[in-house]
SEFIZA-3560 file (N, C-alpha, C; in Angstrom, 3 decimals):
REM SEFIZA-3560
<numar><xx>0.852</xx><yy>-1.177</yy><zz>0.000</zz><atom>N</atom></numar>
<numar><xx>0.000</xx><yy>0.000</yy><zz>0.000</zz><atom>CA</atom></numar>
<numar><xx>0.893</xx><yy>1.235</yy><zz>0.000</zz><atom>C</atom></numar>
<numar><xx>0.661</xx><yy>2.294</yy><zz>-1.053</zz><atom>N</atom></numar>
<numar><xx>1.339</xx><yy>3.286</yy><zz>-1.064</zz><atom>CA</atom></numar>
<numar><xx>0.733</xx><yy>4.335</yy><zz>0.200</zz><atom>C</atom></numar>
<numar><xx>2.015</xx><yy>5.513</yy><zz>0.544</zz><atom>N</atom></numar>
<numar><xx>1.709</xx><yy>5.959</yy><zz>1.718</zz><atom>CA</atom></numar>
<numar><xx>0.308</xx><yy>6.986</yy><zz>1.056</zz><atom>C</atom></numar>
<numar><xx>0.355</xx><yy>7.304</yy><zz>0.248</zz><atom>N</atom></numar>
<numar><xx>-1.042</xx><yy>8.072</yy><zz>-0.551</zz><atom>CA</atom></numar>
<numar><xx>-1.839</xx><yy>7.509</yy><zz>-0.505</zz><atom>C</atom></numar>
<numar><xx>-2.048</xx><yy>6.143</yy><zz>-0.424</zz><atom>N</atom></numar>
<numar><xx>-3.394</xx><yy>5.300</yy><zz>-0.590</zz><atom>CA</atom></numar>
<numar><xx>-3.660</xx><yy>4.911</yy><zz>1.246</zz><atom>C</atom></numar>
<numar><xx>-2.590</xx><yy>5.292</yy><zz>1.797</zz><atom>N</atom></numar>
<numar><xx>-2.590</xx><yy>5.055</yy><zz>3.540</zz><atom>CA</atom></numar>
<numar><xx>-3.723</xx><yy>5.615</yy><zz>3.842</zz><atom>C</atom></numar>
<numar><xx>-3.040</xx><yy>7.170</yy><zz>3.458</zz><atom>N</atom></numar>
<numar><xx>-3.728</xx><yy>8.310</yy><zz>4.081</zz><atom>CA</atom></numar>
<numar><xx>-5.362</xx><yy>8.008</yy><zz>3.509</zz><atom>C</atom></numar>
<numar><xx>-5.567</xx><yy>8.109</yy><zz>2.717</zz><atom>N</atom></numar>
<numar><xx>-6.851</xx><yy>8.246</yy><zz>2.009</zz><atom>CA</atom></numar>
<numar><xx>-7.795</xx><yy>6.891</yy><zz>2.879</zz><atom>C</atom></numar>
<numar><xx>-7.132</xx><yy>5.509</yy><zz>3.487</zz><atom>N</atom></numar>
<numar><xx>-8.074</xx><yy>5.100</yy><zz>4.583</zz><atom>CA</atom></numar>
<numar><xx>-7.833</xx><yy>5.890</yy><zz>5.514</zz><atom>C</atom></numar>
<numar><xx>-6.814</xx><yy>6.598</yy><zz>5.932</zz><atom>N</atom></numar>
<numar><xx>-6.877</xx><yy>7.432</yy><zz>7.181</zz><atom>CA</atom></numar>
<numar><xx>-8.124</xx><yy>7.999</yy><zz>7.169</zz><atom>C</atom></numar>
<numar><xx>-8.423</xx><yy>8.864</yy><zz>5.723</zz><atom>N</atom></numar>
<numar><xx>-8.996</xx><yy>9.963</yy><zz>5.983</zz><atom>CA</atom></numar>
<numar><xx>-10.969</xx><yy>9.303</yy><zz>5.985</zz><atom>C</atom></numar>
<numar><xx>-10.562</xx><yy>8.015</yy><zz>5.356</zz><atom>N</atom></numar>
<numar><xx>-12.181</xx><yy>7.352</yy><zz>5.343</zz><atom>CA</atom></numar>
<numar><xx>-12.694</xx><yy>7.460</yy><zz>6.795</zz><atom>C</atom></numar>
<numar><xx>-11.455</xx><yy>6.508</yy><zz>7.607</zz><atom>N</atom></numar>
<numar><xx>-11.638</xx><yy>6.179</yy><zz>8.961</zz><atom>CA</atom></numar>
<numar><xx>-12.200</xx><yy>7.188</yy><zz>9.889</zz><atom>C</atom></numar>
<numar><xx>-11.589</xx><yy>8.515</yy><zz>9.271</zz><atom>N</atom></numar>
<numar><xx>-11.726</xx><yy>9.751</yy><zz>10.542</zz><atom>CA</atom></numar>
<numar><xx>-12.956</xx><yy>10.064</yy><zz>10.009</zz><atom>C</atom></numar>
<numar><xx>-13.629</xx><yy>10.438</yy><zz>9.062</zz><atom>N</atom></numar>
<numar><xx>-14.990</xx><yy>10.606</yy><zz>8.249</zz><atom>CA</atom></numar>
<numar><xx>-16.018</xx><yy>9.935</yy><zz>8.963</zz><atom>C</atom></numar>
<numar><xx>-15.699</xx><yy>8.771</yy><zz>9.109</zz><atom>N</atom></numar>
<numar><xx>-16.449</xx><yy>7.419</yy><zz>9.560</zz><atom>CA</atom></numar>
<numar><xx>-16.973</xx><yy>8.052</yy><zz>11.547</zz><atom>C</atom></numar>
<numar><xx>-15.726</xx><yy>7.875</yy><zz>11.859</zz><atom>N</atom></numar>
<numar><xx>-15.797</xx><yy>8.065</yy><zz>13.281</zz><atom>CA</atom></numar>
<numar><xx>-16.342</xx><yy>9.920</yy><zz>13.256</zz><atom>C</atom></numar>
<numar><xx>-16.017</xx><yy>10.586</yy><zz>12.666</zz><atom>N</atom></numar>
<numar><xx>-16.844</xx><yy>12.064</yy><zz>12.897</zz><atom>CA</atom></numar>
<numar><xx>-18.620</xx><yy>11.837</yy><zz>12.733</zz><atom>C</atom></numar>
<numar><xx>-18.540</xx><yy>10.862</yy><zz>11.583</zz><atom>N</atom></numar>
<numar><xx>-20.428</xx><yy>10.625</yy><zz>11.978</zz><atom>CA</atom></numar>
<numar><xx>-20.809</xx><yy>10.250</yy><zz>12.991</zz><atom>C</atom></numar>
<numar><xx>-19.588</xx><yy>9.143</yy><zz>13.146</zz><atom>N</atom></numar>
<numar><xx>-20.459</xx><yy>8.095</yy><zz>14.318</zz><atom>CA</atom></numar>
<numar><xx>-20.119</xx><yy>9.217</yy><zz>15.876</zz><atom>C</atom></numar>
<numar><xx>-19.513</xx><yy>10.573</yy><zz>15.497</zz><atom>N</atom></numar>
<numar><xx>-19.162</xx><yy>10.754</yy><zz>16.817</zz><atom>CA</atom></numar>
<numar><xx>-20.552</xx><yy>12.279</yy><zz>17.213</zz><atom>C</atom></numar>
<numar><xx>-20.678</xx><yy>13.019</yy><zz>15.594</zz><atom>N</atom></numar>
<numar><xx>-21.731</xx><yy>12.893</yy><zz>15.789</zz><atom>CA</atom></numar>
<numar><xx>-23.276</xx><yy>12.522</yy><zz>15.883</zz><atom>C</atom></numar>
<numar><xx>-23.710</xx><yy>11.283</yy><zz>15.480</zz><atom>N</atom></numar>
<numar><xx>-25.185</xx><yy>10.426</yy><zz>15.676</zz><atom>CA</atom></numar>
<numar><xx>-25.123</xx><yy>10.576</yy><zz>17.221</zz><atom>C</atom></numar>
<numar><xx>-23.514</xx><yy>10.142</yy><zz>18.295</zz><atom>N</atom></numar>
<numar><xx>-23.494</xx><yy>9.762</yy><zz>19.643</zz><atom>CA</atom></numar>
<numar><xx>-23.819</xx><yy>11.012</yy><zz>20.737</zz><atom>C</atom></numar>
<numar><xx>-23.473</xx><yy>12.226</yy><zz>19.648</zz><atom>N</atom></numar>
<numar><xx>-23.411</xx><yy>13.570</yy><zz>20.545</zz><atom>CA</atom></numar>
<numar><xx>-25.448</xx><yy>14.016</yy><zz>20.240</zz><atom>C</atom></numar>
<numar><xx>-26.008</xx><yy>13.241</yy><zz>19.058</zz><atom>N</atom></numar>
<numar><xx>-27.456</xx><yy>13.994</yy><zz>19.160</zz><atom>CA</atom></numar>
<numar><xx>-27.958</xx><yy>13.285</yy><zz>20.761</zz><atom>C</atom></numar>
<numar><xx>-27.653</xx><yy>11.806</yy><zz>20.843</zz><atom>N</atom></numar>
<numar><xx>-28.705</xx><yy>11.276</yy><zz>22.083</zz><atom>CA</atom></numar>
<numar><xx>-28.198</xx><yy>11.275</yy><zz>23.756</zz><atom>C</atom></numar>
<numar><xx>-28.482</xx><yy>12.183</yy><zz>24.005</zz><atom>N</atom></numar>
<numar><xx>-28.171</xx><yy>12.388</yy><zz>25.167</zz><atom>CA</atom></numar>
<numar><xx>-27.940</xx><yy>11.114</yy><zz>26.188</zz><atom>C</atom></numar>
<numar><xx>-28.329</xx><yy>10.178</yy><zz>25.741</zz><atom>N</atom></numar>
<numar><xx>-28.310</xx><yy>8.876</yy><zz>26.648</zz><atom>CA</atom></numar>
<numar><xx>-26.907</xx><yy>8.634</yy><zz>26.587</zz><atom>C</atom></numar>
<numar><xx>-26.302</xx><yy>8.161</yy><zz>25.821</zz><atom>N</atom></numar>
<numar><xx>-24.885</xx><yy>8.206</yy><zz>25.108</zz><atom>CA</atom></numar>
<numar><xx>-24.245</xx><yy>8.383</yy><zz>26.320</zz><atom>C</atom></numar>
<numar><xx>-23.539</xx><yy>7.327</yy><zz>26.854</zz><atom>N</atom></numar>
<numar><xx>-21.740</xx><yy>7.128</yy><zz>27.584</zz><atom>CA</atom></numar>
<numar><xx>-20.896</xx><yy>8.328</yy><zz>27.124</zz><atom>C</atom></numar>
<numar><xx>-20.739</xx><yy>9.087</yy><zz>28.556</zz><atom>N</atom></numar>
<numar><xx>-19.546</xx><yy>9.933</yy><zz>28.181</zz><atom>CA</atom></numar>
<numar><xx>-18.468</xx><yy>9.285</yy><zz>27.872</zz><atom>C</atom></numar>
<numar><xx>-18.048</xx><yy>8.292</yy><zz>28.687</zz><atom>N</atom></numar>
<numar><xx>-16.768</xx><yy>7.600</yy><zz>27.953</zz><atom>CA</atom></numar>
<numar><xx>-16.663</xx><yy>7.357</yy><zz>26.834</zz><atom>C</atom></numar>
<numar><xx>-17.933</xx><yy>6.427</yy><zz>25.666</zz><atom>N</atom></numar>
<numar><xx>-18.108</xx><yy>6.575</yy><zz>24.376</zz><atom>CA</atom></numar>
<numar><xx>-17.621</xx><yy>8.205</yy><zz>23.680</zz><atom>C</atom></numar>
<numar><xx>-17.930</xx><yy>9.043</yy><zz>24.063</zz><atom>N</atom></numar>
<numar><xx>-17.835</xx><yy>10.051</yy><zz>23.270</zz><atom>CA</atom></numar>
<numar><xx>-16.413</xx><yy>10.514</yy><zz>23.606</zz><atom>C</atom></numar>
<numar><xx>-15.625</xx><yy>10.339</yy><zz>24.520</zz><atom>N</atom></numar>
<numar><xx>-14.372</xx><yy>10.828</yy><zz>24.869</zz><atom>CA</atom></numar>
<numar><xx>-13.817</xx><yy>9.925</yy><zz>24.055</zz><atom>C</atom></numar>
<numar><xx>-13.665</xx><yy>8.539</yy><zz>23.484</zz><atom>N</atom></numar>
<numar><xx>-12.983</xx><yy>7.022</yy><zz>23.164</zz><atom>CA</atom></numar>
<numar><xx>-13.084</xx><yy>8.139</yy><zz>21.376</zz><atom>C</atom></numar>
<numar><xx>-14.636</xx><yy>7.611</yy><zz>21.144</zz><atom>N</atom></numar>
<numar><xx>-14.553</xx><yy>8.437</yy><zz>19.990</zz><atom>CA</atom></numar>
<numar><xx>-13.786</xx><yy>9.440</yy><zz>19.319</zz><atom>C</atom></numar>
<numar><xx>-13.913</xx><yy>10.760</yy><zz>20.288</zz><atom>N</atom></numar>
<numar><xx>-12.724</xx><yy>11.572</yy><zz>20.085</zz><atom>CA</atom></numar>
<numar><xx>-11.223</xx><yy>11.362</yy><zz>20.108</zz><atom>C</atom></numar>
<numar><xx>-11.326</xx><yy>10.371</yy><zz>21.124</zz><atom>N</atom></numar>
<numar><xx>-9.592</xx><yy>10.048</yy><zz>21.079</zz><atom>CA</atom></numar>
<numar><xx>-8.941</xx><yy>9.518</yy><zz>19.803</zz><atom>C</atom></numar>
<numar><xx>-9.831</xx><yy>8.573</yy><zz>19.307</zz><atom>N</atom></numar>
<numar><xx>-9.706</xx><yy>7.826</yy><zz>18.127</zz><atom>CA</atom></numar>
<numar><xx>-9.303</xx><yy>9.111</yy><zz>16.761</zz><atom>C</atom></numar>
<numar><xx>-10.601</xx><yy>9.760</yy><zz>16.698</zz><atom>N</atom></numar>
<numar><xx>-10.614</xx><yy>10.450</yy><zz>15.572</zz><atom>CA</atom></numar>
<numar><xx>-9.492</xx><yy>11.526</yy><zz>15.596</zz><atom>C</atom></numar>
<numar><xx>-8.884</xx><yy>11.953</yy><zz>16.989</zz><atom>N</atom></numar>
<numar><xx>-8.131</xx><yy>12.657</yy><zz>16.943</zz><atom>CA</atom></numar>
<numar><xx>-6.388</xx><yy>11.898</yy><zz>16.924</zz><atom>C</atom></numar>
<numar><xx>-6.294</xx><yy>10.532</yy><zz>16.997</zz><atom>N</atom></numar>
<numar><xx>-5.266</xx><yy>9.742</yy><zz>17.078</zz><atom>CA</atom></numar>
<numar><xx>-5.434</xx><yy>9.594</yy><zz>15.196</zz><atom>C</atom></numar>
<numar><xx>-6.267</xx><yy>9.819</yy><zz>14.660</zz><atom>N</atom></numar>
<numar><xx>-5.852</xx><yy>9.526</yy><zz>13.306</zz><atom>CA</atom></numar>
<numar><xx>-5.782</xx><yy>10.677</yy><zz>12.640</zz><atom>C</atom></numar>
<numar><xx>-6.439</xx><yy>11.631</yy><zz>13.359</zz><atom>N</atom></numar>
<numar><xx>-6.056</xx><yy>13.004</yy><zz>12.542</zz><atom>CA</atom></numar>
<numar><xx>-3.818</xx><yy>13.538</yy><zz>12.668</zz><atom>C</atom></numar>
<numar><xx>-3.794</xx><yy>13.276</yy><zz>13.613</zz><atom>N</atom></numar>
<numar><xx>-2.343</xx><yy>12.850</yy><zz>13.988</zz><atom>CA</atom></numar>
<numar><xx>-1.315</xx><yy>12.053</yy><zz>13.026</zz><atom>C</atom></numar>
<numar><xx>-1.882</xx><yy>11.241</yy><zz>12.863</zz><atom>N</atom></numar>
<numar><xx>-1.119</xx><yy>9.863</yy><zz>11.996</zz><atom>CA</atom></numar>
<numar><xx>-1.087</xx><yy>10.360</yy><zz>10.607</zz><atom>C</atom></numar>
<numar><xx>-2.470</xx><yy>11.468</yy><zz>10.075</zz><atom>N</atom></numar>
<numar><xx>-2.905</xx><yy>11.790</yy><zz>8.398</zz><atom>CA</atom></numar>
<numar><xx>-1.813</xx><yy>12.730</yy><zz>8.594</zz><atom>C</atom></numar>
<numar><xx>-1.838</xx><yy>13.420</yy><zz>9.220</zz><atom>N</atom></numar>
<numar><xx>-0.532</xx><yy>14.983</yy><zz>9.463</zz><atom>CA</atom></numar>
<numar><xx>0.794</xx><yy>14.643</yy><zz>9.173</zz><atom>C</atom></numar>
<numar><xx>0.877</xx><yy>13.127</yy><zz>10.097</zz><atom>N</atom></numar>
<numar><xx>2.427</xx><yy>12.671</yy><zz>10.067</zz><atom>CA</atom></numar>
<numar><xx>2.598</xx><yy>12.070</yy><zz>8.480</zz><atom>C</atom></numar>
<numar><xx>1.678</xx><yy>11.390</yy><zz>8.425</zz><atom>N</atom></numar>
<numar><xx>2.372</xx><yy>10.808</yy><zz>6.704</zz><atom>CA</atom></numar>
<numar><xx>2.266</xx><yy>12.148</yy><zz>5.892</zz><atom>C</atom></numar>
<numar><xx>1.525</xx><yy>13.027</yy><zz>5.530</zz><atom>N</atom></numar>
<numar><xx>1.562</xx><yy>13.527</yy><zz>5.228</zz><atom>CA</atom></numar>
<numar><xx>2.491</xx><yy>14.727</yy><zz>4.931</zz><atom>C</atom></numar>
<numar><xx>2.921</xx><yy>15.226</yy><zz>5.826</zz><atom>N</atom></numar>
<numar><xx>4.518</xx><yy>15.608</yy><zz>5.828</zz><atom>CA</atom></numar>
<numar><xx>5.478</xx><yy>14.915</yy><zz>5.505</zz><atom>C</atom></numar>
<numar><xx>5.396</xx><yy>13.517</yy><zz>5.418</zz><atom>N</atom></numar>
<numar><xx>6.715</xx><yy>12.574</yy><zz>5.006</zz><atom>CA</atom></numar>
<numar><xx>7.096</xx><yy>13.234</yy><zz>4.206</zz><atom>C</atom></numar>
<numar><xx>8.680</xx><yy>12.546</yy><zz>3.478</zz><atom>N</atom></numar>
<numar><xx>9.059</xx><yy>13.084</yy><zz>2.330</zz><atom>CA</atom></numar>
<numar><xx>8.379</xx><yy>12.242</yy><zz>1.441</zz><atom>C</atom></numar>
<numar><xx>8.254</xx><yy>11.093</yy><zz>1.479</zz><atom>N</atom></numar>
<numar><xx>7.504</xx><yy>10.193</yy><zz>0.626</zz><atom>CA</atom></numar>
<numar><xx>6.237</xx><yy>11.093</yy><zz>-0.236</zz><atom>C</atom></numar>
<numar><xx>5.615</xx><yy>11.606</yy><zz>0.481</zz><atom>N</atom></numar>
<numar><xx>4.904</xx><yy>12.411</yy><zz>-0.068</zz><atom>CA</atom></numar>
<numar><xx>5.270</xx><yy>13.487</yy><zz>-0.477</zz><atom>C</atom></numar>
<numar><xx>5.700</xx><yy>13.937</yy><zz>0.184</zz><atom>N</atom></numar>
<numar><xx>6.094</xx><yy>15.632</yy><zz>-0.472</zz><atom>CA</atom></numar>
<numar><xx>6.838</xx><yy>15.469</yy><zz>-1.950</zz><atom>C</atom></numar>
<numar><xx>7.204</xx><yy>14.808</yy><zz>-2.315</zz><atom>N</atom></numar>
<numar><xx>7.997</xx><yy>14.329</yy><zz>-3.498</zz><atom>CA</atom></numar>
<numar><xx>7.032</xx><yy>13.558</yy><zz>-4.775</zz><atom>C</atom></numar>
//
């Protein structure tokens, strides 16, 4: 898998988890822990898209 084709599941994954993070934020019933896990996630891959992304691999 090229690091261009990485990112691009990165960026599915974080897409994915921003819905699912907000459907979890409309119902108030919703586990705060769920919604903190959620965020951690989406923000652990927004991290990872940044880092390949700066590679040189890419920049080139």
């Amino acid at each position: 898998m090229s690091v261009q084709s990485h990112i691009e599941e990165l960026q599915r994954r974080h897409a994915a988890l921003k819905r699912e993070l907000e459907e979890a934020l409309q119902h108030p019933s919703v586990d705060d822990s769920l919604i903190a896990d959620l965020k951690r996630k989406k923000l652990l891959l927004k991290d990872e898209i940044s880092k390949l992304a700066s590679s040189p691999e890419v920049l080139h």
